[in-house]
N, C-alpha and C positions, 0 to 999 in steps of 0.2 A: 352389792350393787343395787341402785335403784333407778326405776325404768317411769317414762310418762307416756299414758297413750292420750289423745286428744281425741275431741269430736266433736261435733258442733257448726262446724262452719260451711258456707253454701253463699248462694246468689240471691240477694232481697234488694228490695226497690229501693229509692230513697225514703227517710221516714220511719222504715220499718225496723224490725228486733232479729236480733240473734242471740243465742247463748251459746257460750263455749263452756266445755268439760275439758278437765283433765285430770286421770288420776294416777298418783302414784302405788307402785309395788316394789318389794323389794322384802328383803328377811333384817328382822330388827333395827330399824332405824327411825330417827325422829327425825318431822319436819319442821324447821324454824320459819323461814318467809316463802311465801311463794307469790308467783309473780305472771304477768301476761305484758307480752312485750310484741312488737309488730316492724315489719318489713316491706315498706312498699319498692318496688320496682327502681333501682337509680339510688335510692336511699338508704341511710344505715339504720339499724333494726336501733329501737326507739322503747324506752317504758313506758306502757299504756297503763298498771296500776297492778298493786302491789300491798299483801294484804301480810304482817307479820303472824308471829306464835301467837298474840295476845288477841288479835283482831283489829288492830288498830291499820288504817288502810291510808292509801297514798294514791291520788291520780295525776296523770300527764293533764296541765291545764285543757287542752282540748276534747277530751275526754267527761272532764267534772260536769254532774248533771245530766250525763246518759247515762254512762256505762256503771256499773254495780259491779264489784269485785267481791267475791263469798268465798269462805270455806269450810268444808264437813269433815272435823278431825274424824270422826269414828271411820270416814270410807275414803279419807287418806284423800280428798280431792278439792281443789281451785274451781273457782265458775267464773264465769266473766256475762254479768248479762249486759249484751250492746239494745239501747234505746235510740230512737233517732238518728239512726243509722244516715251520715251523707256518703258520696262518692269517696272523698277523703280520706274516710275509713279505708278505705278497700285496702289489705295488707293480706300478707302471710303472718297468723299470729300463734305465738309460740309461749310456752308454758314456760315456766323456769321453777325451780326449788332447789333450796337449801335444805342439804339435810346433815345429820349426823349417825352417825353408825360407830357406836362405842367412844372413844375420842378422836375418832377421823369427821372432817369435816368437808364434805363435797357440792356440788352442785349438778344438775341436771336438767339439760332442756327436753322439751317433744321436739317432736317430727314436723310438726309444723302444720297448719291448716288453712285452709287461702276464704277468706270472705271479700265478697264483693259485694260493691252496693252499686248499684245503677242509676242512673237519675233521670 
């Protein structure tokens, strides 16, 4: 089984930065894509960007030219650094990965984290 804890998220004004953490645990398992996806209020949860095994990365148009999607195989973890943060943004945003555990193939999301941006 593998678990995601998140952290990072909080209330910033318009303009301003956030980053999200998330990392994964679990006993022998590989991570293929991992992902940050978002849930505003009325709306269905949406891909915000998405970074595969190789490093080769993906944004939701809205997103391109703030937000920076990273990840650190050795410590098993996703970033999402949000730049220029508007109101828009404001979601519950949630971690997603692909993994593998011997020939099984799973996924897992976090708990979820609420940023808001103010304006």
């Amino acid at each position: 089984q593998v678990q995601l804890v998140e952290s990072g998220g909080g209330l910033v004004q318009a303009g301003g930065s956030l980053r999200l953490s998330c990392a994964a645990s679990g006993r022998a398992f590989s991570i293929n894509n991992m992902g940050w996806y978002r849930q505003a209020p009325g709306k269905q949860r949406e891909l915000v960007a998405l970074v595969n095994s190789g490093g080769s990365t993906n944004y939701a148009d809205s997103v391109k030219g703030r937000f920076t999607i990273s990840r650190d195989n050795a410590k098993s973890t996703v970033y999402l650094q949000m730049n220029s943060l508007k109101p828009e943004d404001t979601a519950v945003y949630y971690c997603n990965v692909d993994f593998n555990i011997g020939f099984r193939r799973g996924s897992v999301w976090g708990q979820g984290t609420q940023v808001t941006v103010s304006s």
